[in-house]
Structures are given as structure tokens and as C-alpha cells.
C-alpha positions in Angstrom: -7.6 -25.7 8.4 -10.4 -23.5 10.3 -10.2 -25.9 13.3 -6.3 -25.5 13.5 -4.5 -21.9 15.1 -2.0 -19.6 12.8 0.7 -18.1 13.9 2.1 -15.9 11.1 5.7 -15.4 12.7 7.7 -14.2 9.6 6.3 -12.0 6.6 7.6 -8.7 5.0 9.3 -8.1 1.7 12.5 -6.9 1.0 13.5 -2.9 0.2 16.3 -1.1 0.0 14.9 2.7 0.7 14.4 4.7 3.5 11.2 5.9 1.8 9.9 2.4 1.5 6.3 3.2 0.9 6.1 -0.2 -1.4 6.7 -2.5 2.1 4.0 0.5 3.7 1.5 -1.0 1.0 2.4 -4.5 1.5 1.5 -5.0 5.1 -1.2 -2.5 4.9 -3.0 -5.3 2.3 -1.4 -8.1 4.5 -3.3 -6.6 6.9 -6.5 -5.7 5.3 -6.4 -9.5 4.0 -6.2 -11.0 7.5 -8.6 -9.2 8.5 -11.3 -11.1 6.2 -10.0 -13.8 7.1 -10.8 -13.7 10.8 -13.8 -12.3 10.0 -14.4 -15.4 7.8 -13.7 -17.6 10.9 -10.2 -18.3 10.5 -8.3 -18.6 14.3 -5.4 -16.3 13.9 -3.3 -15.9 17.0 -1.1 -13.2 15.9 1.1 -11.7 12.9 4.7 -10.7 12.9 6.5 -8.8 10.7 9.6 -10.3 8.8 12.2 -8.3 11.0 12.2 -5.1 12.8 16.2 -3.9 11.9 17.9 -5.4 8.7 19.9 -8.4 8.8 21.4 -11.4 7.6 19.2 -12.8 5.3 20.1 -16.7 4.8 19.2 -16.9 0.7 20.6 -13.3 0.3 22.8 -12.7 2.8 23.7 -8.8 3.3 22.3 -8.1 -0.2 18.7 -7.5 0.7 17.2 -5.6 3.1 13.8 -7.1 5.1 13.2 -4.8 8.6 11.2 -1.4 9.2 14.7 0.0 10.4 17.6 0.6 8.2 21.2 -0.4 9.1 24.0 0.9 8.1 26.5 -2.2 8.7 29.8 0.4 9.2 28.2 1.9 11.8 25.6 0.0 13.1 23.5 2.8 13.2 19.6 2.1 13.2 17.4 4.7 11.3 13.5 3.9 10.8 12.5 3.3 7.4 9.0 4.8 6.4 7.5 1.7 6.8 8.5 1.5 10.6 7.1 5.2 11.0 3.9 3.7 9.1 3.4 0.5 11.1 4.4 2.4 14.7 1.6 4.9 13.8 -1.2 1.3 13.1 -0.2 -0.2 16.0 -1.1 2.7 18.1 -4.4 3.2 16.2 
């Protein structure tokens, strides 16, 4: 599939904590890993992360929580997880 464009437009993993450094060491390899593989020629257009607040997951509903922000459903109040903190600070280099 070299000659055909990626697109990775949904990837994460799910954890509950506010101190999610597990999800930090998941993209951080995600992204190490892409990295070779552009380097090896592969024609990745982009990467998204799985979801940037929690929410409605359709095999887990509530239960799980995907997004580098934390929601508290009562409230609807949006507090950065770790990992957001972690992946904000990459971004920016």
C-alpha cells in the first residue's frame, strides 16, 4: 500500500484517570512508530487522535473514557487529562 495515502483519523486508547500517563505512552510510541514509517516511504497525510473531550463511545457507551480531556457528565465540566497536557506540549515542539 506505499503508492496509496493514510489518513489515520481515529486512534487512542481508553483511560479513566486524570493522571493518564498510560494513554501519554501510547501515542508517544504511536508516534515514534509513524515516524519510521514515513521515513520508510509510507505517504501519511496526517494522524488524529481518538477524541479530544470524552464521549459516547458506540461499543461502550459512557463506560469508557477515550479523549485527552476529562468530562464530568453532571456538570459538563472539561478538565485536561495528563495526556492532553502531554500531547499540547509535542504539538508545540
Amino acid at each position: 500500500y506505499k503508492d496509496m495515502p493514510l489518513m489515520i483519523t481515529e486512534h487512542g486508547c481508553s483511560d479513566a484517570s486524570l493522571d493518564d500517563h498510560r494513554r501519554c505512552w501510547f501515542i508517544f510510541e504511536t508516534l515514534r512508530w509513524l515516524r519510521v514509517a514515513v521515513t520508510e516511504g509510507v505517504p501519511l497525510l496526517g494522524y488524529i487522535h481518538w477524541s479530544h473531550p470524552d464521549n459516547f463511545e458506540w461499543a461502550e457507551g459512557y463506560t469508557r473514557r477515550f479523549g485527552l480531556a476529562y468530562v464530568d457528565y453532571a456538570t459538563q465540566e472539561r478538565i485536561l487529562k495528563a495526556s492532553g497536557h502531554w500531547y499540547a506540549r509535542f504539538l508545540k515542539g
